[in-house]
TORSETOR-395893 format. One line per field, with one value per residue (C-alpha): x negated, y negated, z negated; residue in one letter. Coordinates in steps of 0.25 Angstrom, whole numbers, plus 5000, padded with zeros to 4 digits. Each point is the difference from the previous one (the first is absolute). Layout:
u X/...
v Y/...
w Z/...
code A/...
This chain:
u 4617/5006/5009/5010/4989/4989/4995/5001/4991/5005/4992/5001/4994/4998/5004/5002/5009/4992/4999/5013/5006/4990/5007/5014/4997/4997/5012/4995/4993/4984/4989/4995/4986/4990/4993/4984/4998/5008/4992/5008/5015/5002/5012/5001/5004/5010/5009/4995/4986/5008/5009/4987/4996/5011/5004/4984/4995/5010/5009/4988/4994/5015/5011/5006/4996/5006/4999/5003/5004/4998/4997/4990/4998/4991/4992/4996/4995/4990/4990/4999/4994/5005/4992/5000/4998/5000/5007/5003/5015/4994/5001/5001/4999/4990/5004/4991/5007/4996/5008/5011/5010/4998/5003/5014/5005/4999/5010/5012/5013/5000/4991/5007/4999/5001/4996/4999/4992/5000/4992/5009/5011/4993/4987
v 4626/4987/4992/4991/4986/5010/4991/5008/4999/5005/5009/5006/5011/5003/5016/5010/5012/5010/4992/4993/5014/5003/4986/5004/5015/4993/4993/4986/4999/5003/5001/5013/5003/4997/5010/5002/4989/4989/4996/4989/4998/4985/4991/4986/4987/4995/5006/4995/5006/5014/4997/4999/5013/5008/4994/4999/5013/5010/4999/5005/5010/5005/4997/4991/4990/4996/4989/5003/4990/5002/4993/5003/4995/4986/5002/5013/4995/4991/5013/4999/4988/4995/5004/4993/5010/4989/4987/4992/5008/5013/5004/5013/5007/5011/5010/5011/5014/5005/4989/5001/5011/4987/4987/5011/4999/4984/5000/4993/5003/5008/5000/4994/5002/4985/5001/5012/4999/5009/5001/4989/5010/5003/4997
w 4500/5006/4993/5004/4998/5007/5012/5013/5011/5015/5008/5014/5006/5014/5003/5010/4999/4991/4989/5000/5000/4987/4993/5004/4992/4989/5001/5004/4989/5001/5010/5003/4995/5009/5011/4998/5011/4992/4987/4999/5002/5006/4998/5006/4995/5012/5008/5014/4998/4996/5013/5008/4997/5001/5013/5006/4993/4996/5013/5009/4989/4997/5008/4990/4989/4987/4990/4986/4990/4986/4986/4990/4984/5003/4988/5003/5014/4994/4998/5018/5005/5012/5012/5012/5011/5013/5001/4990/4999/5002/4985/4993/4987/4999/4990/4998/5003/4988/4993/5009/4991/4989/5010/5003/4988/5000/5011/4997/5007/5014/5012/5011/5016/5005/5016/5009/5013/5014/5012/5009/5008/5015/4994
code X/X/X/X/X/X/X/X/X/X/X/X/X/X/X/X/X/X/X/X/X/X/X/X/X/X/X/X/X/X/X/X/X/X/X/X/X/X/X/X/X/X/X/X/X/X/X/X/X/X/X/X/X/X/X/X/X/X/X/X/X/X/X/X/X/X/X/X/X/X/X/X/X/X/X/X/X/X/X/X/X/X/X/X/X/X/X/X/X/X/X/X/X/X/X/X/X/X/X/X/X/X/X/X/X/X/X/X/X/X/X/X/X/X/X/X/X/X/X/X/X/X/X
């Protein structure tokens, strides 16, 4: 349970409209569990990397793209080692879906939409 000297850490996670549909159910508040092809649940370390994905993969495989911001208790981080999954901003989290109920309960506060992308109009 945070406290108010618990360091944060922010996160974001790139999402399409399935999932962010499962977040709002839980009130903005936890992750949906994983399906059987996602053994690891994967937020990343900066918001231009998340903005990337959203706008470069989710738009053509969804229609639409989101970026969720959210913040996560700093010292329970430390168990996931940064991975770097391309260039040298290209960073996430991997968190095992097993483990994913557990790094729920660390989040602090509400996950927030911060950037919604479309197919250009006429396009």
């Amino acid at each position: 349970m945070a406290t108010e000297s618990t360091k944060l850490t922010t996160l974001w996670r790139p999402t399409g409209p399935q999932e962010l549909e499962l977040v709002r159910r839980s009130g903005w508040r936890e992750w949906p569990p994983r399906l059987p092809e996602q053994p690891i649940f994967y937020p990343v370390l900066n918001e231009e990397y998340a903005i990337k994905i959203a706008r470069d993969w989710n738009v053509p495989h969804s229609g639409v793209g989101y970026v969720t911001r959210f913040q996560v208790d700093s010292d329970f981080l430390a168990r996931y080692p940064v991975r770097q999954a391309g260039g040298r901003d290209i960073l996430e989290l991997w968190v095992p879906a097993e483990e994913l109920g557990e790094f729920n309960g660390h989040i602090v506060g509400l996950i927030e939409v911060v950037h919604e992308f479309r197919p250009p109009v006429g396009g």
